[in-house]
mmCIF file as Biopython writes it, N, C-alpha, C and O atoms, coordinates in Angstrom:
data_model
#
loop_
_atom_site.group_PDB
_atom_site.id
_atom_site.type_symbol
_atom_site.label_atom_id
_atom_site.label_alt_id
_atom_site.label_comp_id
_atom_site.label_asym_id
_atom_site.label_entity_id
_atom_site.label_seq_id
_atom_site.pdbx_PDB_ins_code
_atom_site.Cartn_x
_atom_site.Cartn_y
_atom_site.Cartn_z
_atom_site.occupancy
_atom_site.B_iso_or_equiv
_atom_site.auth_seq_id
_atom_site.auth_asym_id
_atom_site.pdbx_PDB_model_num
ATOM 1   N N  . UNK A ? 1  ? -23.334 -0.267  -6.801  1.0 0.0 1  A 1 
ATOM 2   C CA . UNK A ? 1  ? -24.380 -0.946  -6.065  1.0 0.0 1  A 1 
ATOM 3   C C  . UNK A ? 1  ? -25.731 -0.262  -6.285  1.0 0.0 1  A 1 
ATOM 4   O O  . UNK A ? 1  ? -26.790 -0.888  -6.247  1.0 0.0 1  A 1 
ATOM 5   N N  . UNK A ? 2  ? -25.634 1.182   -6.540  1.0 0.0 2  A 1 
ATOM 6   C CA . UNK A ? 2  ? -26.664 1.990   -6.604  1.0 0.0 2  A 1 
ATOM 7   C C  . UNK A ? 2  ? -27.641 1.353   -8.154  1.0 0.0 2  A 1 
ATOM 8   O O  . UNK A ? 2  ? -28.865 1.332   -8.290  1.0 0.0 2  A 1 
ATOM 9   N N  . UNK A ? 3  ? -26.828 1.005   -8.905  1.0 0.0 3  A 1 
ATOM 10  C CA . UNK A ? 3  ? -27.348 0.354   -10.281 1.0 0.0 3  A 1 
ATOM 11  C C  . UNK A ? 3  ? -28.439 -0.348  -10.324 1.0 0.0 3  A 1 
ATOM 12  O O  . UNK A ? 3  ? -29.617 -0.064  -10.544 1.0 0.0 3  A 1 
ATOM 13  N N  . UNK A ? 4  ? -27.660 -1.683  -9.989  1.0 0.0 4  A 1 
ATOM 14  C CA . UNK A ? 4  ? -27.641 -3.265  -9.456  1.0 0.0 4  A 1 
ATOM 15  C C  . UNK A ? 4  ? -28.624 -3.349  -8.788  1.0 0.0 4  A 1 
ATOM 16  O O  . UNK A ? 4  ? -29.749 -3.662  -9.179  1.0 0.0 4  A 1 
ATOM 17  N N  . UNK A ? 5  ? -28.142 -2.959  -7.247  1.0 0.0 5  A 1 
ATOM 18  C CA . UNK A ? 5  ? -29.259 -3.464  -5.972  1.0 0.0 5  A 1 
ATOM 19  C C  . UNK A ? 5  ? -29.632 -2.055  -5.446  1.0 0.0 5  A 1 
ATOM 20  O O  . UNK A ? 5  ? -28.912 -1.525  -4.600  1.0 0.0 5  A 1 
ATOM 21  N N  . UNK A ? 6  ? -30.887 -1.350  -5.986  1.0 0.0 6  A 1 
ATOM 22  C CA . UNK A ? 6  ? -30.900 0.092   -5.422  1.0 0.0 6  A 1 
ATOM 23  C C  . UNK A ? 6  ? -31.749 -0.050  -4.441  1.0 0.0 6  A 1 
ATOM 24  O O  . UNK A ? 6  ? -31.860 0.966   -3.755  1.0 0.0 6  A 1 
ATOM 25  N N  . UNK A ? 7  ? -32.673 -1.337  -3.982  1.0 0.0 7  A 1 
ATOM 26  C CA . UNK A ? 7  ? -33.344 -1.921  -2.570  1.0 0.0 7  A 1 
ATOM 27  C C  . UNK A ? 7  ? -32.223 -1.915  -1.382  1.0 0.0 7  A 1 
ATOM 28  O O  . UNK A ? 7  ? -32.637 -1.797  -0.228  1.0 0.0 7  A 1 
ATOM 29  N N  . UNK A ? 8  ? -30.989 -2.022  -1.588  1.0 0.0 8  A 1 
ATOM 30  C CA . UNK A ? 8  ? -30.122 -2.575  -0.725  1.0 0.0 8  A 1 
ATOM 31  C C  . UNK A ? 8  ? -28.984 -1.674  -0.253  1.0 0.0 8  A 1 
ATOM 32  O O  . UNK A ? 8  ? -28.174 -1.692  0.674   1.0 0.0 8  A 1 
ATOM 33  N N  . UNK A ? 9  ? -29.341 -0.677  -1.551  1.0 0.0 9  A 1 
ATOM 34  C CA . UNK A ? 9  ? -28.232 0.267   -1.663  1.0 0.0 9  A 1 
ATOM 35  C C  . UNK A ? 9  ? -28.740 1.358   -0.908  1.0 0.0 9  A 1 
ATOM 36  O O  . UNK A ? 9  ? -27.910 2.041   -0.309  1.0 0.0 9  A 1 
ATOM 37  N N  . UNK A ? 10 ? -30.470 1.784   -0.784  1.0 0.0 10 A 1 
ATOM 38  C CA . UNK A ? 10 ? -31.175 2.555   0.458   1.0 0.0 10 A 1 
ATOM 39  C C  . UNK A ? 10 ? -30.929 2.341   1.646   1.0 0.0 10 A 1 
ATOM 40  O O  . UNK A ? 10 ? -30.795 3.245   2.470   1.0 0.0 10 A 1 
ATOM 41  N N  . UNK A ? 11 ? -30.802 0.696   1.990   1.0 0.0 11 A 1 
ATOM 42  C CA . UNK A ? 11 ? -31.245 0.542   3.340   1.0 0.0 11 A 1 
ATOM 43  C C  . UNK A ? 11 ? -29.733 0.927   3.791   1.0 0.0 11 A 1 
ATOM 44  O O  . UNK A ? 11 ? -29.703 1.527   4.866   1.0 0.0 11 A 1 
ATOM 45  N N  . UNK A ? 12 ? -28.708 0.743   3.294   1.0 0.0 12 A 1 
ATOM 46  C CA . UNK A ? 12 ? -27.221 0.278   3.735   1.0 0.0 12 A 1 
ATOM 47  C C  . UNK A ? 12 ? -26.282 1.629   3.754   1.0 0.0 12 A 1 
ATOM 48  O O  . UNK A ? 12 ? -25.710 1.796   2.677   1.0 0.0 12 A 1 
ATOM 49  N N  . UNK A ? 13 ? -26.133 2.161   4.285   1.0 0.0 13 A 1 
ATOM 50  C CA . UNK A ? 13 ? -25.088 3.075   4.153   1.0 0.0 13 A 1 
ATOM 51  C C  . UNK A ? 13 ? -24.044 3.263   3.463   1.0 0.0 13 A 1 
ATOM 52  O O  . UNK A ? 13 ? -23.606 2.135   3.239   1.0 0.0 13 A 1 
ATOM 53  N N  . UNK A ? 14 ? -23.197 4.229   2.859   1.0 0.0 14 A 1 
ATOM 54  C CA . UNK A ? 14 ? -21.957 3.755   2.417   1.0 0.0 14 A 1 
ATOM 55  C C  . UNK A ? 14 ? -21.136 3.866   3.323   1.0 0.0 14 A 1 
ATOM 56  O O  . UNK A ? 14 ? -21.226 4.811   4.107   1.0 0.0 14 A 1 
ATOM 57  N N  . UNK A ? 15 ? -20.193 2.978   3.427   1.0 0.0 15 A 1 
ATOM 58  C CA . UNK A ? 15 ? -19.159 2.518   4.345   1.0 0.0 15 A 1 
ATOM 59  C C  . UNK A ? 15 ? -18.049 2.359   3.475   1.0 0.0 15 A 1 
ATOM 60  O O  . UNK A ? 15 ? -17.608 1.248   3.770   1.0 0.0 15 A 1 
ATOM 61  N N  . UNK A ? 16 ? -17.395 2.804   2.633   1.0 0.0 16 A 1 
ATOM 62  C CA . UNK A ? 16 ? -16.261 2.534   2.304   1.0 0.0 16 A 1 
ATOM 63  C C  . UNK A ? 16 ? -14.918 3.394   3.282   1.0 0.0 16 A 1 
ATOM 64  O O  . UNK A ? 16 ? -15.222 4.562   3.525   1.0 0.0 16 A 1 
ATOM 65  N N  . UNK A ? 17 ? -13.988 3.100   3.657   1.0 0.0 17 A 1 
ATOM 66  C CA . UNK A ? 17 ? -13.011 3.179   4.710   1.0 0.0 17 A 1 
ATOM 67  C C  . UNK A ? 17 ? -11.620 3.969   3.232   1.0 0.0 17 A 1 
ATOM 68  O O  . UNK A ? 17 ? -11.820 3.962   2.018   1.0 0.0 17 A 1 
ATOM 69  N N  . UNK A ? 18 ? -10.533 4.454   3.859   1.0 0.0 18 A 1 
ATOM 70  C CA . UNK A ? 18 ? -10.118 5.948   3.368   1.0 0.0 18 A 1 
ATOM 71  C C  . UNK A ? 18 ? -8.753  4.463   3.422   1.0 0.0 18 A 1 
ATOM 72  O O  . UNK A ? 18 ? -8.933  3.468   4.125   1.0 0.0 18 A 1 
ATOM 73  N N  . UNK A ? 19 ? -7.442  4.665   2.501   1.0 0.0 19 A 1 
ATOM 74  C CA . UNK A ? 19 ? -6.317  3.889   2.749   1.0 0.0 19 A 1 
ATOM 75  C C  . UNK A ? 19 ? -5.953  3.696   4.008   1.0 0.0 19 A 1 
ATOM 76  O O  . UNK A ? 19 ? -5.100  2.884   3.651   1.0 0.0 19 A 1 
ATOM 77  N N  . UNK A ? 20 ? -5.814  3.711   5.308   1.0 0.0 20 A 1 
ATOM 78  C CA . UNK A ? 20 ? -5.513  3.580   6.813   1.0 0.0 20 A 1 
ATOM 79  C C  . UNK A ? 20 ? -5.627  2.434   7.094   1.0 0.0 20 A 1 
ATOM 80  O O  . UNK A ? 20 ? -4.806  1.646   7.563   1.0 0.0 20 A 1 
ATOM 81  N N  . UNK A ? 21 ? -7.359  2.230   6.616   1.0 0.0 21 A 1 
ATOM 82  C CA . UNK A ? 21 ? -7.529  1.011   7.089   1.0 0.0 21 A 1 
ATOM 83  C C  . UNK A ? 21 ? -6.713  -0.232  6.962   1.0 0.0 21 A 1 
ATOM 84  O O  . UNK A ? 21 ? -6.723  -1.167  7.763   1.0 0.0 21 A 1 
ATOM 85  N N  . UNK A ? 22 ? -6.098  -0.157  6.016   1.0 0.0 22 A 1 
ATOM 86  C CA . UNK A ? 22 ? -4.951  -1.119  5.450   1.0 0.0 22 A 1 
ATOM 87  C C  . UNK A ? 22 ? -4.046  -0.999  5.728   1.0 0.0 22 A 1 
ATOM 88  O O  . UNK A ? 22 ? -3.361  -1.845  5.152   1.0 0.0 22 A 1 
ATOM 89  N N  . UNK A ? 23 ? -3.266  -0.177  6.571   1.0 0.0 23 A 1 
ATOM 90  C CA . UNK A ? 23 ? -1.967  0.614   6.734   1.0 0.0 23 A 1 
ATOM 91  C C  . UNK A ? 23 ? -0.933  -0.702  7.664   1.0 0.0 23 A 1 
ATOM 92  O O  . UNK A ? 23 ? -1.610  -1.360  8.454   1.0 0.0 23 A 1 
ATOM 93  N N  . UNK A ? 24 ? -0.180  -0.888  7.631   1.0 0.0 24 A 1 
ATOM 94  C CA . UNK A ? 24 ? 0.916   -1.783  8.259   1.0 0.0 24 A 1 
ATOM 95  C C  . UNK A ? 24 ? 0.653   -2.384  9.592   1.0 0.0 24 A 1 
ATOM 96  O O  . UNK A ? 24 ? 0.696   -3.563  9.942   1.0 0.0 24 A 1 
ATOM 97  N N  . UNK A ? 25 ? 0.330   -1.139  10.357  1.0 0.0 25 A 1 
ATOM 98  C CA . UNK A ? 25 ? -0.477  -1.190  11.724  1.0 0.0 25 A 1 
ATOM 99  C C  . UNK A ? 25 ? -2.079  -1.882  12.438  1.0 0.0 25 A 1 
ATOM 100 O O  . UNK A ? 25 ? -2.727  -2.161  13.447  1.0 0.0 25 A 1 
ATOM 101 N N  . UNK A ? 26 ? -1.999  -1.848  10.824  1.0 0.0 26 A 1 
ATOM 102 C CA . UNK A ? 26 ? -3.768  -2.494  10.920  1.0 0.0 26 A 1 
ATOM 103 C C  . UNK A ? 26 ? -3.977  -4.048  10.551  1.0 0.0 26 A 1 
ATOM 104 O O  . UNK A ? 26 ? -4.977  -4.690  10.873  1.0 0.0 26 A 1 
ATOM 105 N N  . UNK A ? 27 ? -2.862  -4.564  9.816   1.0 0.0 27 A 1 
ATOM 106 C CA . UNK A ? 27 ? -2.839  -5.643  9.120   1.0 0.0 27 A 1 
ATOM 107 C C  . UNK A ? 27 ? -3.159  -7.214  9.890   1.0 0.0 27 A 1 
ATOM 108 O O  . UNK A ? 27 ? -3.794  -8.266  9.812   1.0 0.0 27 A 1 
ATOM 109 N N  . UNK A ? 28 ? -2.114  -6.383  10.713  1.0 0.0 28 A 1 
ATOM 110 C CA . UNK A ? 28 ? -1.938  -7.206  11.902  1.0 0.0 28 A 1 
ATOM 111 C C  . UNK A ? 28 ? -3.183  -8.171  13.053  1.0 0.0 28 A 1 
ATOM 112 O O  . UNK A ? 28 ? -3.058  -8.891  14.043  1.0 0.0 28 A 1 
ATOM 113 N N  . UNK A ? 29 ? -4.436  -7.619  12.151  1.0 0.0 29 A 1 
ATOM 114 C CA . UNK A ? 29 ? -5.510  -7.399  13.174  1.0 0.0 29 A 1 
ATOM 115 C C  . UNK A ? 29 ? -6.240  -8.985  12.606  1.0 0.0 29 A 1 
ATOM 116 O O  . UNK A ? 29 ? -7.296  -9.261  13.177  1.0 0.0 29 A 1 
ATOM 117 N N  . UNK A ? 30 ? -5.816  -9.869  11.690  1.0 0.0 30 A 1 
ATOM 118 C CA . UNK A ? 30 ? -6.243  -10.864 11.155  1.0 0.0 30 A 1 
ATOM 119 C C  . UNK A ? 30 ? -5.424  -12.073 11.473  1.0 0.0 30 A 1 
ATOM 120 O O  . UNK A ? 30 ? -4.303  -12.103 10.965  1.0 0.0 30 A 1 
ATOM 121 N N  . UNK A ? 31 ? -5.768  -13.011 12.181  1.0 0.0 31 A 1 
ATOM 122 C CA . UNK A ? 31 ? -4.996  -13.912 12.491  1.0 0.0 31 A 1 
ATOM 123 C C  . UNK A ? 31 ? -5.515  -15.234 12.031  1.0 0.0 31 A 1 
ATOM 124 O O  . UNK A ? 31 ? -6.684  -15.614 12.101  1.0 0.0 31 A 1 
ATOM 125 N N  . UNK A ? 32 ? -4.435  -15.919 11.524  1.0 0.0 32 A 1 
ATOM 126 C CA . UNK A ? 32 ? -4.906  -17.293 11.087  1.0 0.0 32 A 1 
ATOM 127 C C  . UNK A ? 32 ? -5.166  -18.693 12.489  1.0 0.0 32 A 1 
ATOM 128 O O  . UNK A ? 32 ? -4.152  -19.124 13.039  1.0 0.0 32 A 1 
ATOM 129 N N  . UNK A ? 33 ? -6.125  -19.075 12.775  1.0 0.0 33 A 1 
ATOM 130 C CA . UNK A ? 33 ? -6.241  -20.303 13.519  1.0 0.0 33 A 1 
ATOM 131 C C  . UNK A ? 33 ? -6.356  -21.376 12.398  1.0 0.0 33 A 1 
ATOM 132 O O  . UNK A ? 33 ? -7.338  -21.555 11.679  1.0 0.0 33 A 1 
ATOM 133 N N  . UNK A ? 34 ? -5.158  -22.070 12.376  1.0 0.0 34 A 1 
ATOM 134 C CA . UNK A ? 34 ? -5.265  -23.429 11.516  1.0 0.0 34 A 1 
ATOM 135 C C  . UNK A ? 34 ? -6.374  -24.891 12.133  1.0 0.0 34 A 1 
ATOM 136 O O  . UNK A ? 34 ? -6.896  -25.847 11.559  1.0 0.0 34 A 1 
ATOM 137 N N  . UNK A ? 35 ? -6.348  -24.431 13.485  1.0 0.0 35 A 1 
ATOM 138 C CA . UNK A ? 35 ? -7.499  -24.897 14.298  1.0 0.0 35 A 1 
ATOM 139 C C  . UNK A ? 35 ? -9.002  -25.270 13.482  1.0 0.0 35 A 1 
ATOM 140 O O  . UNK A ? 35 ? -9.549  -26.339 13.208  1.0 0.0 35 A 1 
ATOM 141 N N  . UNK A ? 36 ? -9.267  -24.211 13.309  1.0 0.0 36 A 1 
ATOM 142 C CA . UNK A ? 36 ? -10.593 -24.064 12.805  1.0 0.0 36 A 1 
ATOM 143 C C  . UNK A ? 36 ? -10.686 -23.864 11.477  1.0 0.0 36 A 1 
ATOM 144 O O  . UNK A ? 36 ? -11.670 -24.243 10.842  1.0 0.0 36 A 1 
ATOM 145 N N  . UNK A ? 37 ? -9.498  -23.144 10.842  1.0 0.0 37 A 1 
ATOM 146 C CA . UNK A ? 37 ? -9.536  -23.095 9.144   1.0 0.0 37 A 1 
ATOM 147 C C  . UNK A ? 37 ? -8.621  -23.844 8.703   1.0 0.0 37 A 1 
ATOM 148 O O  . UNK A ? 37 ? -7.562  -23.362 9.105   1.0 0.0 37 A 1 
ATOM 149 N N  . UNK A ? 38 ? -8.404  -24.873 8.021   1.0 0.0 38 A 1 
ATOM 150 C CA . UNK A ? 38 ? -6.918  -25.158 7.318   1.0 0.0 38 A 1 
ATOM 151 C C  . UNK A ? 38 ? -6.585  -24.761 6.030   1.0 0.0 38 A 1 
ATOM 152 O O  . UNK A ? 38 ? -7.262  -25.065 5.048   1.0 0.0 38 A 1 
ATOM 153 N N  . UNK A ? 39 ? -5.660  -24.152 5.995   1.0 0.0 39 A 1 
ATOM 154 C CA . UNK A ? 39 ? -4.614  -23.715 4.990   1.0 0.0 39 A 1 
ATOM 155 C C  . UNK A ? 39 ? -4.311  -24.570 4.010   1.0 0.0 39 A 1 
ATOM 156 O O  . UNK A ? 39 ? -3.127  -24.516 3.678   1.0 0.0 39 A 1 
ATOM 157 N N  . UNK A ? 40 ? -4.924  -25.285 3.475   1.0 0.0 40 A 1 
ATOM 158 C CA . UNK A ? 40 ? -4.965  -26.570 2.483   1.0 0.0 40 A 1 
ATOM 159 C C  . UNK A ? 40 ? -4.308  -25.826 0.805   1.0 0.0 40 A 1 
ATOM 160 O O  . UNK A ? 40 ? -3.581  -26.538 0.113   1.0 0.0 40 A 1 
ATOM 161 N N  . UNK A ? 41 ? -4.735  -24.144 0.253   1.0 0.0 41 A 1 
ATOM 162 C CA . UNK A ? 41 ? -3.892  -23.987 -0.265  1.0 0.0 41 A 1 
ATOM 163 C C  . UNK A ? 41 ? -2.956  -23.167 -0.431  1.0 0.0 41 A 1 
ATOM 164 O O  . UNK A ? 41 ? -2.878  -22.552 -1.495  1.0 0.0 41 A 1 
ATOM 165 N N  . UNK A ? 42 ? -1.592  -22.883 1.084   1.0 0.0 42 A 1 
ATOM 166 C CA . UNK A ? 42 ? -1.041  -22.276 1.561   1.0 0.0 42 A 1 
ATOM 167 C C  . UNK A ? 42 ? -0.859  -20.408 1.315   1.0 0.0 42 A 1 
ATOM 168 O O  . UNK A ? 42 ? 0.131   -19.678 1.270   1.0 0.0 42 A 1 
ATOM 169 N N  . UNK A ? 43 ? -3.092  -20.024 1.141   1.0 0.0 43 A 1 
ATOM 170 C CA . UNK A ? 43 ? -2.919  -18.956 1.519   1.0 0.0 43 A 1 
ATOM 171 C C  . UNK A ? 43 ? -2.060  -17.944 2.438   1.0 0.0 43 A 1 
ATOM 172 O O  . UNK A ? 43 ? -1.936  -16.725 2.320   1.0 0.0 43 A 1 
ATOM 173 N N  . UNK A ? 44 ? -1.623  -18.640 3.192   1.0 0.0 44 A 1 
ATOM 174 C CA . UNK A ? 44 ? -1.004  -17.959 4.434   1.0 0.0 44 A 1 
ATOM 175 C C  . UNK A ? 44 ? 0.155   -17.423 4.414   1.0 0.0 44 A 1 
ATOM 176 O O  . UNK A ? 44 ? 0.610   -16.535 5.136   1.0 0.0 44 A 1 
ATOM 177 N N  . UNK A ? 45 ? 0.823   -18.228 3.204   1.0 0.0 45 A 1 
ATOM 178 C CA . UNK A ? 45 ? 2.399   -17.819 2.657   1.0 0.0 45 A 1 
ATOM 179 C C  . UNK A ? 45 ? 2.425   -17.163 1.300   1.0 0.0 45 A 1 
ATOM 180 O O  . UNK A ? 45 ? 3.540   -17.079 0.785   1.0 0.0 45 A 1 
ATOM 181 N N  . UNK A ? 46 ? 1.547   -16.752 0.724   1.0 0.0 46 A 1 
ATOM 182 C CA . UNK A ? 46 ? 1.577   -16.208 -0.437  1.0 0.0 46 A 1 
ATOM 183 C C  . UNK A ? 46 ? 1.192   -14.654 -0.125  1.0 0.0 46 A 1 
ATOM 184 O O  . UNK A ? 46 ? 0.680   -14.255 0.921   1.0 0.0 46 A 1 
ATOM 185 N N  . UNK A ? 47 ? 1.596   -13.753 -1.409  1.0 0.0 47 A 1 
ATOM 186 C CA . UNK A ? 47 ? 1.394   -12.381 -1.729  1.0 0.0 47 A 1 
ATOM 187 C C  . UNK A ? 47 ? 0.404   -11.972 -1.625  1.0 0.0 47 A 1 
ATOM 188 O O  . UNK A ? 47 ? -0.285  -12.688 -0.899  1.0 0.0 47 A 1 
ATOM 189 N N  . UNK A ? 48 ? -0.023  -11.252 -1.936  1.0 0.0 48 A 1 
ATOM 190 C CA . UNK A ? 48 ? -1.855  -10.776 -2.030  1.0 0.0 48 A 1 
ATOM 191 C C  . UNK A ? 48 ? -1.996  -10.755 -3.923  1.0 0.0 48 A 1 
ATOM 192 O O  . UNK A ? 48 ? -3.011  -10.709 -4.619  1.0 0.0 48 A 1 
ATOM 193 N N  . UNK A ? 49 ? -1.007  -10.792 -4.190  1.0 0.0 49 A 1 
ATOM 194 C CA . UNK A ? 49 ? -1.018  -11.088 -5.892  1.0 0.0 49 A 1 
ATOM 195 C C  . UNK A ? 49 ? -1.126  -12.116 -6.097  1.0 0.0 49 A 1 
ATOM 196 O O  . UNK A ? 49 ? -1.874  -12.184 -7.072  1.0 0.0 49 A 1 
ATOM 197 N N  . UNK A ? 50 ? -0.752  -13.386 -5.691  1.0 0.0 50 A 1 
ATOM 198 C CA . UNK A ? 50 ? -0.678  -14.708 -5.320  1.0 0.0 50 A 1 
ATOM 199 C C  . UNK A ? 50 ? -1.979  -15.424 -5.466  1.0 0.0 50 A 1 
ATOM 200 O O  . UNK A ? 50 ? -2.428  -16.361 -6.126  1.0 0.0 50 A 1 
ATOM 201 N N  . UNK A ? 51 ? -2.492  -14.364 -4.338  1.0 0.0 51 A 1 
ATOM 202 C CA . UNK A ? 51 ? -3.710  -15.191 -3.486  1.0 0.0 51 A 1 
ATOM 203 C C  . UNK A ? 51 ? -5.074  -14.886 -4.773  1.0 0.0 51 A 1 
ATOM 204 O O  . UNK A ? 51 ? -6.022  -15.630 -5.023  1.0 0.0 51 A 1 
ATOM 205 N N  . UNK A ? 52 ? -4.787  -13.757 -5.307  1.0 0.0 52 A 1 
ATOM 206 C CA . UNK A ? 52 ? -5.482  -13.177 -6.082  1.0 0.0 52 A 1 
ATOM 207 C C  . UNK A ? 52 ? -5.529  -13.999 -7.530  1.0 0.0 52 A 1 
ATOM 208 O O  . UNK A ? 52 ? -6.619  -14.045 -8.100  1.0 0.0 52 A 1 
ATOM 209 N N  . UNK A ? 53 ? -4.546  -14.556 -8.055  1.0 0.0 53 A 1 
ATOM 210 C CA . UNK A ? 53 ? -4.338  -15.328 -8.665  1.0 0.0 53 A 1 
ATOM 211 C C  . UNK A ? 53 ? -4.829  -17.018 -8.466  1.0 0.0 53 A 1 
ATOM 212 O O  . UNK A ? 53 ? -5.409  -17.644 -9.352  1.0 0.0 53 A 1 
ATOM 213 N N  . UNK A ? 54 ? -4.567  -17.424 -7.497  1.0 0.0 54 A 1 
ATOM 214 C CA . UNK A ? 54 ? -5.023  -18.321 -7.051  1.0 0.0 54 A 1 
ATOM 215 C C  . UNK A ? 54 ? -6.762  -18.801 -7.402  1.0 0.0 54 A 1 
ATOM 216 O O  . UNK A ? 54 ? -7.248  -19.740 -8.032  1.0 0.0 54 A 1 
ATOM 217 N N  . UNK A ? 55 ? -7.474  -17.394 -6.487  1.0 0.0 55 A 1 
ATOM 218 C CA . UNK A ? 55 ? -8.646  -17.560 -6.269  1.0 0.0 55 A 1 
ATOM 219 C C  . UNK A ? 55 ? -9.750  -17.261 -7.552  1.0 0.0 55 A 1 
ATOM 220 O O  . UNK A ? 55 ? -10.884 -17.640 -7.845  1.0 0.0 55 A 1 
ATOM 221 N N  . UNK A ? 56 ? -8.851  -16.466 -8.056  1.0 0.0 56 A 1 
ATOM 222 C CA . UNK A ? 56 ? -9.888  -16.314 -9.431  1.0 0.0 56 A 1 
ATOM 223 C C  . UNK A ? 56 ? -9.451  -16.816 -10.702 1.0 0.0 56 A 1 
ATOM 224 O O  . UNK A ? 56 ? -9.795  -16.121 -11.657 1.0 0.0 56 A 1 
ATOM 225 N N  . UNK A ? 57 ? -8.629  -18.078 -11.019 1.0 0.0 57 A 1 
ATOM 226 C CA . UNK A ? 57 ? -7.878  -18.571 -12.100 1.0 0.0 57 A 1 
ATOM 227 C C  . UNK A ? 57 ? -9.120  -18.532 -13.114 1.0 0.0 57 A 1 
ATOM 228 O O  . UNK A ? 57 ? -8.975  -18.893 -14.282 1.0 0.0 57 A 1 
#
């Protein structure tokens, strides 16, 4: 970012977060409301390899 956007890269702190944040316990913290988002292409049941695939074909 420092490259790229070095206007943006002053104002902004680095914030990158240590593996935890991701940890089993934490995952949990994202919940799908089909309410308000629909699942049209059953992100919700796929891998994170999946989804990854999916989104950047």
């Amino acid at each position: 970012m420092e490259t790229y956007y070095p206007d943006w890269y002053s104002r902004y702190p680095n914030c990158t977060v240590d593996s935890s944040f991701t940890e089993p316990s934490n995952v949990s913290l994202f919940h799908w409301n089909s309410k308000t988002l629909k699942d049209v292409d059953k992100l919700n049941s796929m891998t994170v390899h999946q989804i990854i695939q999916t989104l950047f074909q």
